[in-house]
BAKELO-740334 format. One record per residue (C-alpha): x, z, y. Coordinates in steps of 0.05 Angstrom, whole numbers, plus 5000, padded with zeros to 4 digits. Example, Ala and Ser with C-alpha at 12.3 -4.5 7.8 and 13.67 -1.06 7.14 Angstrom:
# residues 2
[[5246 5156 4910]],
[[5273 5143 4979]],
END
This chain:
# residues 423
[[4254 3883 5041]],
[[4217 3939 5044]],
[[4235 3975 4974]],
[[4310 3957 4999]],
[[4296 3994 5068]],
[[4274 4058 5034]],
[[4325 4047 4981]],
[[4378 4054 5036]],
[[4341 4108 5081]],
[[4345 4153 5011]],
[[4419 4133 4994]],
[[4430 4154 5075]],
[[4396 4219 5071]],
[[4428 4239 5004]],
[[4502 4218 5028]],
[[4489 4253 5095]],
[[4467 4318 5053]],
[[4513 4319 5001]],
[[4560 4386 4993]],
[[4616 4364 4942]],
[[4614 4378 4863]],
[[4597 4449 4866]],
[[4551 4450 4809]],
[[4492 4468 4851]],
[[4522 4523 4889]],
[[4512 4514 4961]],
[[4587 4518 4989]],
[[4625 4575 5029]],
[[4651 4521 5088]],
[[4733 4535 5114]],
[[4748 4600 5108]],
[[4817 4619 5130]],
[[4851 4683 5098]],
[[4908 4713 5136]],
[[4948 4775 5100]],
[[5013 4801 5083]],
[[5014 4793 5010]],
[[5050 4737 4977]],
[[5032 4662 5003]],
[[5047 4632 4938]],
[[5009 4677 4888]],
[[4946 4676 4940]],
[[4955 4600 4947]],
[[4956 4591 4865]],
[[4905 4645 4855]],
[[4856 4599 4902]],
[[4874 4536 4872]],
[[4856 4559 4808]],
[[4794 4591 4828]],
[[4773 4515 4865]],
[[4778 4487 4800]],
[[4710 4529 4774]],
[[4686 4540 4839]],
[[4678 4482 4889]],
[[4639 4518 4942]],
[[4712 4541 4960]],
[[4740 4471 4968]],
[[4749 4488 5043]],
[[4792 4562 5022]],
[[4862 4579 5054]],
[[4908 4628 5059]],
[[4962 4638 5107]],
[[5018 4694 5094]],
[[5034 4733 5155]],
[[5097 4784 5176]],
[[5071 4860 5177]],
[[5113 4872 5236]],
[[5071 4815 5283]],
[[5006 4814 5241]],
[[4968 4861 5293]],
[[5002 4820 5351]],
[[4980 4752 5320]],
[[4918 4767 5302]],
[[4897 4794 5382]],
[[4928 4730 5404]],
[[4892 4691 5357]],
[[4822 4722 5371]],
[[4830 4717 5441]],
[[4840 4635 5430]],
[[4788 4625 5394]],
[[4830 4605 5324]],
[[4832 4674 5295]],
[[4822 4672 5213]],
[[4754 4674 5182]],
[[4781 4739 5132]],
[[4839 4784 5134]],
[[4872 4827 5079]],
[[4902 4885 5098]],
[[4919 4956 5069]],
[[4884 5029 5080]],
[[4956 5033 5125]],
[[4927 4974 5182]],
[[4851 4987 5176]],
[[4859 5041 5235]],
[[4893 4993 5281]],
[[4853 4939 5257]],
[[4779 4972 5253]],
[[4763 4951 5324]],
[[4768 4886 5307]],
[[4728 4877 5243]],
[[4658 4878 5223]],
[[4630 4928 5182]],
[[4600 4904 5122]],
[[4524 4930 5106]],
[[4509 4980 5051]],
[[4455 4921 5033]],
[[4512 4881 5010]],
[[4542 4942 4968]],
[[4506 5005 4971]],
[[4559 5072 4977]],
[[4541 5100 4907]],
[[4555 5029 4874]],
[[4616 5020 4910]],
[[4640 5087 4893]],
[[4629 5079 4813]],
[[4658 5010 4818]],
[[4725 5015 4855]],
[[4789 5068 4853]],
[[4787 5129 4886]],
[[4830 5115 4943]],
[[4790 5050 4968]],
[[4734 5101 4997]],
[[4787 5093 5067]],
[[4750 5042 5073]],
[[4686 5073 5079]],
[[4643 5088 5131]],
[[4573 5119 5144]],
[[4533 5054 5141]],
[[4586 5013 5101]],
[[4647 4994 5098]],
[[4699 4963 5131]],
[[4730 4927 5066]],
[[4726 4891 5000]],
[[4770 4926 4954]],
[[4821 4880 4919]],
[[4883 4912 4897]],
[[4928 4974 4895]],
[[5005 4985 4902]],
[[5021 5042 4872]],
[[5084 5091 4896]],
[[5134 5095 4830]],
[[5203 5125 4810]],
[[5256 5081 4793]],
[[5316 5107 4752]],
[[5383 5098 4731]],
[[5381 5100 4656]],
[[5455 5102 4652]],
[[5468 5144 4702]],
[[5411 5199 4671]],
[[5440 5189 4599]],
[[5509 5216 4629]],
[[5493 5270 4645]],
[[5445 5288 4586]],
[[5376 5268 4619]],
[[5335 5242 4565]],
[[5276 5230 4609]],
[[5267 5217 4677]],
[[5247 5294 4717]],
[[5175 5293 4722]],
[[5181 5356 4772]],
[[5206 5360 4848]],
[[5244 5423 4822]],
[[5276 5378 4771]],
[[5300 5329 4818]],
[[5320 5380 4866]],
[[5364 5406 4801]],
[[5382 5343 4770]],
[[5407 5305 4831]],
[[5474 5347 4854]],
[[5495 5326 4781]],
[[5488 5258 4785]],
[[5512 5250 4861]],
[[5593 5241 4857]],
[[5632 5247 4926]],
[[5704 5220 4932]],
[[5773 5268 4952]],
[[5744 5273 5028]],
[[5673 5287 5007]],
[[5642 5213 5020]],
[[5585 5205 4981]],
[[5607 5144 4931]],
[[5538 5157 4887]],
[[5474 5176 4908]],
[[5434 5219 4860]],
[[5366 5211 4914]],
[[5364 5179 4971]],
[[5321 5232 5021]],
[[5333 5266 5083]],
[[5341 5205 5135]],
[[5297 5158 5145]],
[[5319 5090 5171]],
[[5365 5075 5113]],
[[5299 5083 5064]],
[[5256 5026 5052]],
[[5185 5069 5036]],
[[5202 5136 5074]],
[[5143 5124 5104]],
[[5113 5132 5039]],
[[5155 5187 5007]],
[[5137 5229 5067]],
[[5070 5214 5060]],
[[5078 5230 4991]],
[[5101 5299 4997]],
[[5054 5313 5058]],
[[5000 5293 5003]],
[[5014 5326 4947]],
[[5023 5394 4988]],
[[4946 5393 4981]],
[[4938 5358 5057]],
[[4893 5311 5085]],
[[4942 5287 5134]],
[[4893 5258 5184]],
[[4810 5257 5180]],
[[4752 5215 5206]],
[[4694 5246 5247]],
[[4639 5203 5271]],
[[4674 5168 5326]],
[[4750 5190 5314]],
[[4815 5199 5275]],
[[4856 5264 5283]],
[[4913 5296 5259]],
[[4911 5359 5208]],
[[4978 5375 5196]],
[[4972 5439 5233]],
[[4905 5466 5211]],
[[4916 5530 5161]],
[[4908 5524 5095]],
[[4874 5596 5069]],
[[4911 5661 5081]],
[[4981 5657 5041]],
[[5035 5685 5074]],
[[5113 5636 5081]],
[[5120 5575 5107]],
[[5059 5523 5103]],
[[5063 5483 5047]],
[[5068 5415 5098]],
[[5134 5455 5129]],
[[5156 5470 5058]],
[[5144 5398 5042]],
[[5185 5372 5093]],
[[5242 5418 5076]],
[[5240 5397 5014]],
[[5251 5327 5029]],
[[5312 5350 5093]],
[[5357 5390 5046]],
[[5384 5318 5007]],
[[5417 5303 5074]],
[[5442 5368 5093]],
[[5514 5377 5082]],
[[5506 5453 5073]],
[[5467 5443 5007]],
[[5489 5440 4948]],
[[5437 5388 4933]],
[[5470 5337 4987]],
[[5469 5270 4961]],
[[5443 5223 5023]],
[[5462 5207 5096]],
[[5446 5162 5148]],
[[5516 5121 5142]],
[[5493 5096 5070]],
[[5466 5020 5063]],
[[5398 5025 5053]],
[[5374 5057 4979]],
[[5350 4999 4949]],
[[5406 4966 4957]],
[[5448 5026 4931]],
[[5399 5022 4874]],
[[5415 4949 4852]],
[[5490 4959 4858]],
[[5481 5021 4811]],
[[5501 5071 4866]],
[[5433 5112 4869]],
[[5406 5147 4807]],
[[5335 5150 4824]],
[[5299 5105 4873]],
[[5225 5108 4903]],
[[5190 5044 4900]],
[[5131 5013 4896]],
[[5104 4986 4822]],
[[5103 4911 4860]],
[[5169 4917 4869]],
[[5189 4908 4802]],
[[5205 4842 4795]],
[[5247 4838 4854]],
[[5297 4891 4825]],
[[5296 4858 4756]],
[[5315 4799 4787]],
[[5365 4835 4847]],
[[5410 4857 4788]],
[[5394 4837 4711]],
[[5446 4877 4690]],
[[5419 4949 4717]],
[[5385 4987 4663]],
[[5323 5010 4697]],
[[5264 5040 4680]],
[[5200 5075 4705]],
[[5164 5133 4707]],
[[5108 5167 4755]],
[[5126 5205 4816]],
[[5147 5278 4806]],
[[5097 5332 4822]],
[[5097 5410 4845]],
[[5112 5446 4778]],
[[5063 5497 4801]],
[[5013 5446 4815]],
[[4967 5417 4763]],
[[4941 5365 4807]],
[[4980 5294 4793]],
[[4982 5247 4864]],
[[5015 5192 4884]],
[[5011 5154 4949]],
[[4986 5072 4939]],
[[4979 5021 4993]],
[[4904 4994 4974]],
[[4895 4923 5001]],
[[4818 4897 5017]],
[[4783 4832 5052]],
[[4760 4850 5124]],
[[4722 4799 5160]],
[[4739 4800 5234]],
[[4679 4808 5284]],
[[4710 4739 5312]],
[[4692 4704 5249]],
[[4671 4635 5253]],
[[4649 4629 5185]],
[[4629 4716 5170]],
[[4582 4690 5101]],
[[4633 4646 5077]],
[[4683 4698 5090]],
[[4650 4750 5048]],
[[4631 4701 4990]],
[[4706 4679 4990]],
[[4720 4762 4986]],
[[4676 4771 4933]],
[[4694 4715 4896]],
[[4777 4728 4893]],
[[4761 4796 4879]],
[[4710 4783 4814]],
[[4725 4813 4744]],
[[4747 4750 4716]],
[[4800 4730 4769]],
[[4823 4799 4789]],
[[4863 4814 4733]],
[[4906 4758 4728]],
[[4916 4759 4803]],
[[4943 4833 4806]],
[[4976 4820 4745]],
[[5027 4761 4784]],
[[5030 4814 4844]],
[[5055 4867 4799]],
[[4991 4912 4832]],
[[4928 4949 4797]],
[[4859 4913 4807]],
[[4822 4960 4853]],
[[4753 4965 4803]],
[[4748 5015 4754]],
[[4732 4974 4708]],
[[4790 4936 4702]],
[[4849 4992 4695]],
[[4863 4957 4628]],
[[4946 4949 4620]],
[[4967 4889 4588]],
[[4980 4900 4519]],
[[5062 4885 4516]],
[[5085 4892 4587]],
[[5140 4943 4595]],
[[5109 4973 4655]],
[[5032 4968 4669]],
[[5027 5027 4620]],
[[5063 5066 4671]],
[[5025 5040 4736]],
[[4968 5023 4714]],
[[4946 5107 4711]],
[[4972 5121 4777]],
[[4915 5086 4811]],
[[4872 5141 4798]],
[[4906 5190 4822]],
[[4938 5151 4884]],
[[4913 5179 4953]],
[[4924 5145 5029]],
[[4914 5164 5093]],
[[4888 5133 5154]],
[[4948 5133 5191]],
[[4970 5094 5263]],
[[5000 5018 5251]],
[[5062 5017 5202]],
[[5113 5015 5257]],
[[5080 5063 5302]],
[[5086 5109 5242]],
[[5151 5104 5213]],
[[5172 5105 5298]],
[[5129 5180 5291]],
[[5151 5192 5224]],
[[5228 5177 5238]],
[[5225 5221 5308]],
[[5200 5274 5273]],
[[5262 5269 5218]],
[[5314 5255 5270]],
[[5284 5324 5321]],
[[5312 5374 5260]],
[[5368 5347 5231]],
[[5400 5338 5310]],
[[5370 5407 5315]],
[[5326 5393 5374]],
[[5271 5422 5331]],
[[5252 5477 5275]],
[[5209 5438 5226]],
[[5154 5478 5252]],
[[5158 5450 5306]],
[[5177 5384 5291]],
[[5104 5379 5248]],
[[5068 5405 5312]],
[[5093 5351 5349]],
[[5073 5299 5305]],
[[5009 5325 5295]],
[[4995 5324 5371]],
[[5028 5246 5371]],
[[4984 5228 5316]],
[[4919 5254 5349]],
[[4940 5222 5420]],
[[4956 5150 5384]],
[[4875 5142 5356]],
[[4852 5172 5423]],
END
């Protein structure tokens, strides 16, 4: 009786103690991941990763609308029910930083994490940490007609904004009473773009401006600070003309208006020449028309510039300050974003792994050779929440070509708008 009684006081303490199969590891408990990236690539990408690592038994991921995800996440915090992780890009971590946790330079000092991830993930830094994990970037790419470029003797897509500026009048066509029938670029409006937000960015960017900047205990705008002592037009006005002039009717280099359907779906019924997308969007216009012959190339630059940009969306794990699980949230970060699950993950989302390390394309694929080199130079800004932005963004478009504004003055209001959205 008494061998039996300690027999079964040992079997009760080992089943009350025991943690699953995870081969020793002590495990990470639910974690719940909320982000906007693909349910069902997460949702394989953490079923695969159970089957090595059980400590992640209790992992989930739950895909969430970009337009609600800062609504649904305040709601959710306030509840009580708010997820143990988020994912979210360089473009939400302003509207979202009051909300997470910073995580320690103990866990990754700032000299490690700036020789081990892209050059674009420091947004995420801060002066005692930082506020994500990096996991994967989206580069901004240029999708072209090959048909429509052979036509008219373009044997390569233009590499230079002064080539597209030259290149596009000859591939636009306009009918007897001058409607646009074929697009050569589709710039100059806004809400009839799916990434204007990012093309203007873009441009902003590669005029050699940091379009906003982080102090100690605030964002502001810089649109409007000078920029040494040339003489003309600032090169954020000059960049912003630039992108105006495809929708003015005056210019010759007209090829875009407001009364179009929106440009990638002019693109996939072959009826715009060169479209501005992002590298994970790939897949969705091979499969939106399989008969387009597309290609792509990196984003044009200044042909008196040297310096190659382009703007990415980088995505990283946050862990909210409302976590009930913060540990397991941060092993579950670490873990998805390790060296021998990254690749294969970024690879199904069409996106670059965010470490260094990694930036090696698939040997075969028709495009991670092209992508895959834009991650170093891709730059981001902190910039308000998505919509708030392209509502700034599109404002500030709308205010010239109604002529309520000189560009000028159309960039000094959004400069003061930007400012007075952190404050």
């Amino acid at each position: 009786m008494a061998v039996f009684g300690i027999t079964a006081l040992v079997g009760l303490f080992l089943f009350a103690n025991f943690q699953g199969f995870t081969g020793g590891v002590k495990p990470v408990g639910p974690v719940t991941v909320w982000g906007t990236l693909p349910a069902r690539t997460m949702q394989e990408a953490l079923a695969t990763l159970k089957q090595t690592h059980g400590e992640l038994a209790k992992g989930s991921y739950e895909e969430k609308q970009l337009s609600t995800f800062d609504e649904q996440l305040s709601d959710a915090i306030a509840s009580g029910n708010g997820p143990d992780l988020i994912l979210i890009s360089q473009e939400q971590l302003a509207a979202e930083q009051n909300k997470i946790q910073l995580i320690s330079n103990s866990a990754t000092s700032e000299r490690t994490f700036r020789d081990t991830y892209l050059p674009e993930a420091e947004l995420f830094l801060a002066g005692k940490g930082a506020y994500a994990i990096p996991f994967v970037l989206d580069p901004l790419v240029l999708y072209y007609n090959r048909t429509h470029l052979a036509s008219v003797g373009a044997a390569v897509a233009p590499p230079t904004w002064e080539a597209v500026a030259g290149l596009s009048p000859v591939l636009t066509r306009q009918d007897a009473s001058g409607a646009i029938v074929r697009s050569g670029l589709a710039f100059g409006a806004y809400e009839n773009s799916e990434n204007a937000r990012a093309v203007v960015s873009l441009l902003l960017l590669q005029s050699v401006y940091y379009i906003t900047e982080r102090t100690l205990d605030s964002i502001s705008a810089t649109l409007t600070r000078p920029v040494g002592d040339s003489a003309g037009p600032s090169p954020a006005v000059s960049a912003l003309n630039y992108y105006l002039q495809f929708a003015n009717p005056a210019k010759t280099s007209y090829s875009w208006n407001r009364s179009i359907a929106g440009d990638r779906q002019a693109f996939l019924a072959g009826d715009l020449s060169l479209y501005f997308g992002f590298a994970s969007e790939v897949s969705l216009i091979a499969a939106g028309n399989p008969n387009l012959d597309f290609d792509m190339a990196s984003v044009p630059h200044p042909a008196t510039s040297e310096t190659r940009t382009t703007y990415g969306r980088i995505y990283g794990f946050a862990i909210p300050k409302a976590s009930a699980n913060p540990e397991g949230a941060l092993r579950t970060a670490y873990a998805l974003s390790a060296s021998e699950v990254l690749p294969t993950l970024a690879r199904a989302l069409h996106m670059v792994p965010a470490q260094r390390a990694l930036l090696i394309p698939a040997q075969g694929d028709l495009y991670e050779s092209v992508y895959f080199p834009q991650a170093l130079v891709a730059r981001g800004w902190l910039s308000p929440a998505p919509l708030k932005t392209d509502t700034l963004f599109a404002t500030m478009v709308s205010s010239v070509t109604s002529g309520r504004q000189g560009v000028s003055d159309a960039l000094g209001t959004l400069d003061q708008a930007i400012s007075a959205t952190f404050k």
